[in-house]
C-alpha positions in Angstrom: 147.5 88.8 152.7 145.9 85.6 154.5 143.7 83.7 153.1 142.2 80.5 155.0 139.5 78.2 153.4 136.3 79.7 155.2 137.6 83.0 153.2 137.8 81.3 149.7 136.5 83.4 146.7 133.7 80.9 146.3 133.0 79.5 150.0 131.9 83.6 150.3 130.1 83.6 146.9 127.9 79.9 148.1 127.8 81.9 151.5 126.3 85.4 150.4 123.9 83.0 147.4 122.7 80.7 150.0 121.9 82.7 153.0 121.7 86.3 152.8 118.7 86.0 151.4 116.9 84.0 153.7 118.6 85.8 156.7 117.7 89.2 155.2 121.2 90.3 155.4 122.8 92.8 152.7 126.4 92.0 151.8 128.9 94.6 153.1 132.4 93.5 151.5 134.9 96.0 152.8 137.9 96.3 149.9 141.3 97.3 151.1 143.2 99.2 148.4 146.6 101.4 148.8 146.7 104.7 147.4 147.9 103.2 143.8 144.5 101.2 144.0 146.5 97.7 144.7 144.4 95.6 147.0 145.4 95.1 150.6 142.9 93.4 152.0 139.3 91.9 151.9 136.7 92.3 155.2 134.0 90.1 154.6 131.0 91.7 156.1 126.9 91.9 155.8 124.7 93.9 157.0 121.7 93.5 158.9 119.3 94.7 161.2 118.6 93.5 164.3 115.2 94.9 166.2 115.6 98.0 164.7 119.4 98.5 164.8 121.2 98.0 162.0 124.0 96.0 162.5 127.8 95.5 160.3 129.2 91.9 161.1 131.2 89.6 159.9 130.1 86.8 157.0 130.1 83.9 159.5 125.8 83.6 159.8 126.7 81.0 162.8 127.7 78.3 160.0 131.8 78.6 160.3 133.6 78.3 163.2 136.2 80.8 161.9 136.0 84.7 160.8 138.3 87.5 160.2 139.9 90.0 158.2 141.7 89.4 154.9 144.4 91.2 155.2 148.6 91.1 157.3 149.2 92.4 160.6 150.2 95.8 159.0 147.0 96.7 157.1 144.5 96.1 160.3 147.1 98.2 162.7 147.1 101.1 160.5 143.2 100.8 159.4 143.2 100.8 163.5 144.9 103.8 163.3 143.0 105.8 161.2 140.7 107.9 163.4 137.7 107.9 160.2 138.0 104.2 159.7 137.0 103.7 163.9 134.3 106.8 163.5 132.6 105.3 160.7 133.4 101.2 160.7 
């Protein structure tokens, strides 16, 4: 797994006490786990509702310049894959 600063344990702690709240944004953190429950990857998400539609984004609020998936190459091909994860994500 990659993990870059803006994706630090407690820059998305400071991030989710800070400004989901004021934003009125819920946080949404997507675990990825294998089927022995080890964790594969992390996506970093909130949800929100925007003029009536609720929305699933990622943890940026406009304040990083950087976002994505925690998580190798391998894990987001085969979530892509998966035809419930595109249905429902």
């Amino acid at each position: 797994m990659h993990e870059y600063a803006f994706q630090a344990p407690l820059w998305m702690h400071m991030l989710h006490c800070r400004l989901c709240k004021p934003l009125r944004v819920v946080q949404h953190t997507v675990a990825i786990r294998s089927g022995g429950g080890a964790l594969q990857g992390v996506l970093p998400l909130v949800r929100q509702r925007v003029m009536g539609l609720v929305t699933l984004q990622a943890v940026d609020f406009g304040v990083c310049d950087y976002n994505a998936p925690v998580a190798s190459n391998e894990v987001l091909l085969a979530l892509a894959a998966e035809r419930w994860v595109r249905e429902h994500v």
